[in-house]
N, CA and C atoms as a LAMMPS dump frame, in Angstrom:
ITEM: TIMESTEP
0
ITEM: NUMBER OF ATOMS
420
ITEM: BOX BOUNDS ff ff ff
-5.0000000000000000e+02 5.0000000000000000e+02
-5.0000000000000000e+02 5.0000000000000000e+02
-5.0000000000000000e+02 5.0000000000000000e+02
ITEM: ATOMS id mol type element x y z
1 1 1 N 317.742 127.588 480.956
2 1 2 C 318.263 127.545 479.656
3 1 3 C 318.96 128.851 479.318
4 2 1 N 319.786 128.949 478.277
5 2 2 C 320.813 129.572 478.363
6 2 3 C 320.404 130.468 477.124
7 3 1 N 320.391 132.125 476.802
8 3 2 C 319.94 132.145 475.706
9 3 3 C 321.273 132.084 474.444
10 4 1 N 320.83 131.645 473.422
11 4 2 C 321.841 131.737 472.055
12 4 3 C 322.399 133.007 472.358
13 5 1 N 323.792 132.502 471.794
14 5 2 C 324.874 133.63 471.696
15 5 3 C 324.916 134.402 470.277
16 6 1 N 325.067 135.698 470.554
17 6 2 C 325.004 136.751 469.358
18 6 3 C 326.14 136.8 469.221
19 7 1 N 326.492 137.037 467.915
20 7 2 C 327.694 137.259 466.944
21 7 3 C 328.346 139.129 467.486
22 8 1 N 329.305 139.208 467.549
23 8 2 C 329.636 140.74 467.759
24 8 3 C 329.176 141.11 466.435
25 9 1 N 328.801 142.617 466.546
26 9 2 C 328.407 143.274 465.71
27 9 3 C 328.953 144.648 465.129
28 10 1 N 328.779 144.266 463.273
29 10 2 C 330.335 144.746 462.751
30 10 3 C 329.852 146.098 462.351
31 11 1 N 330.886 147.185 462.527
32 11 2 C 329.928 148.403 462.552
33 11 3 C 330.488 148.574 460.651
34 12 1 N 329.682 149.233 460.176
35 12 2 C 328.868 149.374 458.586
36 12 3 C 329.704 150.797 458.643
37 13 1 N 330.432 150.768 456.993
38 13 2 C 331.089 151.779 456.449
39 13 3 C 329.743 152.999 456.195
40 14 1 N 329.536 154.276 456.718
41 14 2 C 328.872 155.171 456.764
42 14 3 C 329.193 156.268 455.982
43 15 1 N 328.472 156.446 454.773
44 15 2 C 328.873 157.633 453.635
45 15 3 C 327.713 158.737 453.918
46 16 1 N 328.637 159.644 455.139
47 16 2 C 327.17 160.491 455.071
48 16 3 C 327.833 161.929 453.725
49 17 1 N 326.471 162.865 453.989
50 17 2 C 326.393 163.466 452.275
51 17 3 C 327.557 164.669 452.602
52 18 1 N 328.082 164.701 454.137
53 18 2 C 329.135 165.788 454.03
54 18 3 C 330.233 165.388 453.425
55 19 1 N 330.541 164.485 453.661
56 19 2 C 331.987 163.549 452.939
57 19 3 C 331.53 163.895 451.691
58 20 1 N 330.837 163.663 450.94
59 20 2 C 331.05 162.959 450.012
60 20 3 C 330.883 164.697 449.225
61 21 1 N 330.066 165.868 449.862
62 21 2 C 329.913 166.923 448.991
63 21 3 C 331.295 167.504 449.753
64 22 1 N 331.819 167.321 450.671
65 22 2 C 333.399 167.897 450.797
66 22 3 C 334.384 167.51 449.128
67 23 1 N 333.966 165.895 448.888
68 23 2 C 335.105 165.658 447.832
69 23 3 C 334.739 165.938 447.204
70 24 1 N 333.978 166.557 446.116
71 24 2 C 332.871 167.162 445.326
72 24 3 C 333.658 168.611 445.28
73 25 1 N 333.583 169.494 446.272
74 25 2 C 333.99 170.649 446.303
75 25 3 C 335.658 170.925 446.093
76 26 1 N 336.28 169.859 446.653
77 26 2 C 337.581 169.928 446.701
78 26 3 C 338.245 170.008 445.126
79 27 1 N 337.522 168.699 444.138
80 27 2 C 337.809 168.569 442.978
81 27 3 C 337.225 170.06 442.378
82 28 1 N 336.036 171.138 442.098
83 28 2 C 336.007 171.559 441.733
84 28 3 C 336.836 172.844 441.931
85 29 1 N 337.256 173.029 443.524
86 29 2 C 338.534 174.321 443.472
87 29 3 C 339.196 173.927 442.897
88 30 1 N 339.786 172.514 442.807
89 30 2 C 340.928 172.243 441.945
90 30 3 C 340.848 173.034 440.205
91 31 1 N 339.554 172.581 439.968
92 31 2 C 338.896 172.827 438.75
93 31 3 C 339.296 174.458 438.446
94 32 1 N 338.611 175.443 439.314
95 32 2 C 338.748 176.789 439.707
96 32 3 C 340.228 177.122 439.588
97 33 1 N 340.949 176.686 440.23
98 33 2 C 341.99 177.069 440.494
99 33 3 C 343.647 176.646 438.964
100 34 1 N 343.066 175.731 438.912
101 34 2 C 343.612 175.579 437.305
102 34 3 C 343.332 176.614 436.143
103 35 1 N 341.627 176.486 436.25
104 35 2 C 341.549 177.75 434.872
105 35 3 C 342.104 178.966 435.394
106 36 1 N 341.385 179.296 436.918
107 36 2 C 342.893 180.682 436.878
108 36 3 C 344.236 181.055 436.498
109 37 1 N 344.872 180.172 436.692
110 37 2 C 346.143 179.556 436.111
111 37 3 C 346.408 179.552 434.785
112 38 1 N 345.43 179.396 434.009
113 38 2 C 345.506 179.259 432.416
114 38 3 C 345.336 180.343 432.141
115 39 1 N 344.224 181.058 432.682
116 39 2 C 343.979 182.256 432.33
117 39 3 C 345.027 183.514 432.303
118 40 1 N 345.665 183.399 433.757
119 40 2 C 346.91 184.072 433.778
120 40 3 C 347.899 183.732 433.181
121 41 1 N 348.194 182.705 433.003
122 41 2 C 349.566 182.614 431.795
123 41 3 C 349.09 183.107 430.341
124 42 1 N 347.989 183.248 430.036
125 42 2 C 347.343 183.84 428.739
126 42 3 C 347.565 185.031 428.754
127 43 1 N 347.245 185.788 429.869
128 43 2 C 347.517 187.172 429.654
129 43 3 C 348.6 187.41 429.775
130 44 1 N 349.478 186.941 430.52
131 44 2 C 351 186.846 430.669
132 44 3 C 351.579 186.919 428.757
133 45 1 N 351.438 185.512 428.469
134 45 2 C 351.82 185.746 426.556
135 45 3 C 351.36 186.754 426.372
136 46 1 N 349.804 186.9 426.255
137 46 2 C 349.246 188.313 425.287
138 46 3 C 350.012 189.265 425.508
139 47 1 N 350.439 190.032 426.935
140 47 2 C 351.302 190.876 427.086
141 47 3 C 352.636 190.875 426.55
142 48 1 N 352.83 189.844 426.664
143 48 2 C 354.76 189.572 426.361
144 48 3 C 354.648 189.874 424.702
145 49 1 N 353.487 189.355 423.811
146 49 2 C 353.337 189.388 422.757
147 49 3 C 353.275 190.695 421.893
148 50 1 N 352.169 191.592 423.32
149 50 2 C 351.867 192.831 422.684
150 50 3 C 353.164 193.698 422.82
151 51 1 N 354.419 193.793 423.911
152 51 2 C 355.283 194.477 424.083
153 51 3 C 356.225 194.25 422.708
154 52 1 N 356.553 192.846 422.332
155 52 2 C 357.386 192.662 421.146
156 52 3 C 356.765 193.328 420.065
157 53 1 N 355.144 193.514 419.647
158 53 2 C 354.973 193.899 418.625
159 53 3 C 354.863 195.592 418.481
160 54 1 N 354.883 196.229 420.305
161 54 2 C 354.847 197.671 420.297
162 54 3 C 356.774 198.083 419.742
163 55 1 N 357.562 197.092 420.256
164 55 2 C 358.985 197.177 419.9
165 55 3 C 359.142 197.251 418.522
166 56 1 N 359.033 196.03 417.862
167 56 2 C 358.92 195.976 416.517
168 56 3 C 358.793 197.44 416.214
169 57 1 N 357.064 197.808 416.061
170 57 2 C 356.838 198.972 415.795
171 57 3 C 357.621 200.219 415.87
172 58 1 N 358.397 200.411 416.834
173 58 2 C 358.963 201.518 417.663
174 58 3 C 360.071 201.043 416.344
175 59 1 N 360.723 200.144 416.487
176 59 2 C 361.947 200.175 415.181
177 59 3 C 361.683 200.216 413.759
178 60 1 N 360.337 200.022 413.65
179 60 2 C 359.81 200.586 411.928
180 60 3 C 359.83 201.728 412.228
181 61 1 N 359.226 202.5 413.02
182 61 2 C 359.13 203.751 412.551
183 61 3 C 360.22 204.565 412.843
184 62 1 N 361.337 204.188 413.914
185 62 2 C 362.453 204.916 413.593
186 62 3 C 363.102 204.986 412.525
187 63 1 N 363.236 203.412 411.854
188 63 2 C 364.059 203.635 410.084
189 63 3 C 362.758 204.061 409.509
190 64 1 N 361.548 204.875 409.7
191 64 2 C 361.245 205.561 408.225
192 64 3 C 361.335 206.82 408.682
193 65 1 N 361.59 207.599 410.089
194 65 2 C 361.858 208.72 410.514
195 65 3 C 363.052 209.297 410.019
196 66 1 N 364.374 208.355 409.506
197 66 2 C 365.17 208.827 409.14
198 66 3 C 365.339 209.395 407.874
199 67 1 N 365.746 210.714 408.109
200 67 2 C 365.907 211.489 406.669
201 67 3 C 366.407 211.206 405.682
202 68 1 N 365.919 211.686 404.745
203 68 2 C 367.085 210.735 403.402
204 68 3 C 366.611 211.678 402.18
205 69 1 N 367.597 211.895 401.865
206 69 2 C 368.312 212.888 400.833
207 69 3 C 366.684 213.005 399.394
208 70 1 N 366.132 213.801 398.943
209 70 2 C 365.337 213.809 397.851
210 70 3 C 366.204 214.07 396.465
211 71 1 N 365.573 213.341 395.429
212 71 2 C 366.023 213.423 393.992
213 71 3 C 365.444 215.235 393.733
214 72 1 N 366.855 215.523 392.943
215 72 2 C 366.889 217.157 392.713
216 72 3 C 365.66 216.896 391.73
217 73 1 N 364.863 218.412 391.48
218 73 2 C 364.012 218.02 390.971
219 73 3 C 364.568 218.695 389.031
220 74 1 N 363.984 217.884 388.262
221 74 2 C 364.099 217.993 387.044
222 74 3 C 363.832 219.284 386.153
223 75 1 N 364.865 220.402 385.872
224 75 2 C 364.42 221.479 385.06
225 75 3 C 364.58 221.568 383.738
226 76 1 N 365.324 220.529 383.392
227 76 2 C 365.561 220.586 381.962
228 76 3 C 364.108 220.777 381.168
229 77 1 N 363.182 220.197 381.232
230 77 2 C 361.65 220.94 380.648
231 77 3 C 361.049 221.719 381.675
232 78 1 N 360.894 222.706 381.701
233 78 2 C 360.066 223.61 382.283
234 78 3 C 358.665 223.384 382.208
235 79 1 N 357.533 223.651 383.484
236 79 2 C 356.764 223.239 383.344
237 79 3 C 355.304 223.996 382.843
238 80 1 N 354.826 224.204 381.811
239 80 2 C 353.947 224.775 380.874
240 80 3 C 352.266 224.062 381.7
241 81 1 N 351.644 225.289 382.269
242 81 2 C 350.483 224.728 382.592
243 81 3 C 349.534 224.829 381.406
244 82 1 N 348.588 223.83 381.424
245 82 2 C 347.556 223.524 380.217
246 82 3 C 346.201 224.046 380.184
247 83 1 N 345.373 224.277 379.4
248 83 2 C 344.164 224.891 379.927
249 83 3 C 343.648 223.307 380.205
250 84 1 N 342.174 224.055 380.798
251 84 2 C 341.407 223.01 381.095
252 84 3 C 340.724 222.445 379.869
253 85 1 N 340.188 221.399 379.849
254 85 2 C 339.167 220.674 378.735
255 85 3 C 337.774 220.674 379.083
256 86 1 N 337.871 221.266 380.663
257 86 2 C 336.32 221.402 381.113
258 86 3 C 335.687 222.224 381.053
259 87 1 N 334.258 222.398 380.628
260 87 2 C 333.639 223.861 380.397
261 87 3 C 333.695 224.347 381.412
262 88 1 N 333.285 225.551 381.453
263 88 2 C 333.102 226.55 382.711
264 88 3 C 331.864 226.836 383.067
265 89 1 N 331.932 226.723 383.887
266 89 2 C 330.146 226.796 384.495
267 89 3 C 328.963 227.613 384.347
268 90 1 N 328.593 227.276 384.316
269 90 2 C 327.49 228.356 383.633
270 90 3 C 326.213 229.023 384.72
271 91 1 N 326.678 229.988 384.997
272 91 2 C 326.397 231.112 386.485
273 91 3 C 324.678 230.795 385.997
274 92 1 N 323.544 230.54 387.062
275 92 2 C 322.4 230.764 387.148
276 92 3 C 322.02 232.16 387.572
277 93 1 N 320.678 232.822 387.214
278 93 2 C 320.797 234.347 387.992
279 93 3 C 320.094 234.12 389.096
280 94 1 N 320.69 235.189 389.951
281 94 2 C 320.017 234.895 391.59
282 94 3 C 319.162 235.167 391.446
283 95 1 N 317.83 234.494 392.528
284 95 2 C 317.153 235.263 393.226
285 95 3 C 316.634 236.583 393.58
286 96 1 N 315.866 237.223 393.659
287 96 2 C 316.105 238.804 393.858
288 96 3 C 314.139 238.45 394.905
289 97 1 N 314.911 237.376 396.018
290 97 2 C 312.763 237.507 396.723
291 97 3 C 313.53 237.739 397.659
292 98 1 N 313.035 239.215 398.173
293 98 2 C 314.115 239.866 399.752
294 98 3 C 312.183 239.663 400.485
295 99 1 N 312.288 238.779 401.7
296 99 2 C 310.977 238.953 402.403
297 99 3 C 310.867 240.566 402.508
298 100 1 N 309.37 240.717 403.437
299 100 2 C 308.857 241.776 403.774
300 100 3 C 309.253 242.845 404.178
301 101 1 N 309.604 241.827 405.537
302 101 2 C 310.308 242.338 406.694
303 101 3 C 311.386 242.524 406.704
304 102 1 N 311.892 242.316 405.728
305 102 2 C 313.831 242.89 405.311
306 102 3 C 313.697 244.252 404.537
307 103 1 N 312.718 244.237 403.531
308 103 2 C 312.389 245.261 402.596
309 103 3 C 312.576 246.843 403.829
310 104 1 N 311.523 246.258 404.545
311 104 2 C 311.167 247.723 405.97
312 104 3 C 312.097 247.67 406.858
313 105 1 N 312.969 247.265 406.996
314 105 2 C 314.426 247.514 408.054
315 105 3 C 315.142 248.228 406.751
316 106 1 N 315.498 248.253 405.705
317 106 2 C 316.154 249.064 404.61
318 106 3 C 315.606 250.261 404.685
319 107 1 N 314.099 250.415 404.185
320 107 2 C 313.663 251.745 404.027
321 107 3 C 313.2 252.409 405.418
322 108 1 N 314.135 252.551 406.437
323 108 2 C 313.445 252.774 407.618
324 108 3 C 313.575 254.201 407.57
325 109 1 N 312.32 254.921 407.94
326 109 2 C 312.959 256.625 408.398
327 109 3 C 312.486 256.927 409.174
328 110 1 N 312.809 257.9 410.058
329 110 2 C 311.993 258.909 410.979
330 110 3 C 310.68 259.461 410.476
331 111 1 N 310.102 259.975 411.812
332 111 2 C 308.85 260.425 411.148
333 111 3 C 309.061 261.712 410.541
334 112 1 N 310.099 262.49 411.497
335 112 2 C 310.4 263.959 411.052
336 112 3 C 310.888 263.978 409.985
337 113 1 N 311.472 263.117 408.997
338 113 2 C 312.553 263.406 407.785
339 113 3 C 311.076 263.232 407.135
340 114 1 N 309.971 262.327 407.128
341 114 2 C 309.112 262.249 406.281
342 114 3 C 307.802 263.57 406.112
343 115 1 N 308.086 264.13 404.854
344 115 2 C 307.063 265.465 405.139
345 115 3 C 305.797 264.753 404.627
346 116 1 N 305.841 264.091 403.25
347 116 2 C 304.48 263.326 402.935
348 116 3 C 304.568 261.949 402.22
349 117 1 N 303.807 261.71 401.636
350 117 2 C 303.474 260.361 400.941
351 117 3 C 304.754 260.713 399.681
352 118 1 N 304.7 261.768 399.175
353 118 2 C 305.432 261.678 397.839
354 118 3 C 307.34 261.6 397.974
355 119 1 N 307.796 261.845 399.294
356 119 2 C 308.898 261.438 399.475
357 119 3 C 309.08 259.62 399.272
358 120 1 N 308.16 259.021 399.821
359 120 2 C 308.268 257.33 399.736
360 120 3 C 308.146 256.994 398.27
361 121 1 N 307.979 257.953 397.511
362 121 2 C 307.96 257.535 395.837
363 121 3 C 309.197 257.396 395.136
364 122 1 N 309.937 258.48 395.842
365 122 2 C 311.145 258.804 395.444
366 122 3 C 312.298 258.141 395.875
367 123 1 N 311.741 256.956 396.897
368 123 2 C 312.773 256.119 397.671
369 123 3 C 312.802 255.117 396.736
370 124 1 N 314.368 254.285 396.357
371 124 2 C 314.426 253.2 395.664
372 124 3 C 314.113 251.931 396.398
373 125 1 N 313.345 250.885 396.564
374 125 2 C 313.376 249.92 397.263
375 125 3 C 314.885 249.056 397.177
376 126 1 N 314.761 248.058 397.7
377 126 2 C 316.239 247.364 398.254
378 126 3 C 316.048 246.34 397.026
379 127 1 N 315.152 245.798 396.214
380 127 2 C 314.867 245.073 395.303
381 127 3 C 315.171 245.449 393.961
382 128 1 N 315.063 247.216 394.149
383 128 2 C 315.633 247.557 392.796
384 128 3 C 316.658 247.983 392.882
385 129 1 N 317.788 248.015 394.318
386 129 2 C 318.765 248.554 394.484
387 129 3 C 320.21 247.232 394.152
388 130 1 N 319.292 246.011 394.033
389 130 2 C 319.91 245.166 394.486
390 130 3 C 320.267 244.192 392.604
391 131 1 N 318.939 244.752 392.108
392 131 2 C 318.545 244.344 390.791
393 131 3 C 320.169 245.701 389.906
394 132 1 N 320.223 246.918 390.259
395 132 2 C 320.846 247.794 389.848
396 132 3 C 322.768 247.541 389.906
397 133 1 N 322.392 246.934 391.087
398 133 2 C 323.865 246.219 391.405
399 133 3 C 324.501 245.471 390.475
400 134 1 N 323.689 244.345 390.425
401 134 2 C 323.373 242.989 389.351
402 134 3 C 323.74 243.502 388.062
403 135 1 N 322.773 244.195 387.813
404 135 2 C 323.415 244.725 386.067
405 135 3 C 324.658 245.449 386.042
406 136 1 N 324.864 246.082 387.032
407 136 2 C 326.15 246.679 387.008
408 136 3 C 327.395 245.861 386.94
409 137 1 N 327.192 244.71 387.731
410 137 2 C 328.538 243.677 387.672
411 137 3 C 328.399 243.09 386.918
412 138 1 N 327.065 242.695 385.829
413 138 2 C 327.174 241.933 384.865
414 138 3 C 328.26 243.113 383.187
415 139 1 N 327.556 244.164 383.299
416 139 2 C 328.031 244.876 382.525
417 139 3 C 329.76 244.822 382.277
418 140 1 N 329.968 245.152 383.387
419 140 2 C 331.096 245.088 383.567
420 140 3 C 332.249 243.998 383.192
């Protein structure tokens, strides 16, 4: 006996995952490669944009660079300055607290110029030299 005859056998459309992530990738350089494209013609305008408005500029400020004649000025009234309407200030009196240690760099002496205690009596301190000043320019 003869065995049954088999049908030829039809070979099956095969989608393996490289195909299919090749077309995957292809569309997205496309993707890539467009926004670059956009992107550069953007900066392309912005530039073209910013040069017209540095131009512009460059021709405003040449017509206000140009000189131009001033109105003579007016003497027919002469000009009379006014007093003020504001009081004048009213001076506080200084201070007169000289620290310690400023006082003794003023009265400094040798030991030899000093014969005793009663020469340092006769020295004016810097507090009353300074107080003596004061009345003097106020007097005045």
């Amino acid at each position: 006996m003869k065995p049954p005859v088999k049908k030829n056998t039809i070979p099956i459309d095969l989608k393996l995952h490289n195909d299919i992530r090749a077309v995957e990738r292809a569309r997205f350089a496309h993707q890539v490669a467009q926004k670059r494209r956009l992107i550069k013609q953007y900066k392309m305008e912005r530039e073209r944009q910013q040069k017209l408005e540095e131009q512009e500029e460059i021709k405003r400020l040449r017509k206000e660079l140009i000189p131009k004649a001033q109105l003579m000025p007016c003497f027919d009234r002469p000009f009379v300055p006014r007093r003020s309407e504001k009081q004048p200030t009213v001076p506080r009196e200084p201070k007169f607290c000289i620290p310690r240690h400023k006082t003794i760099k003023c009265c400094r002496m040798s030991c030899n110029d000093m014969s005793g205690p009663s020469q340092l009596q006769h020295l004016p301190s810097s507090v009353e030299k300074t107080e003596a000043l004061y009345k003097n320019r106020v007097l005045q």
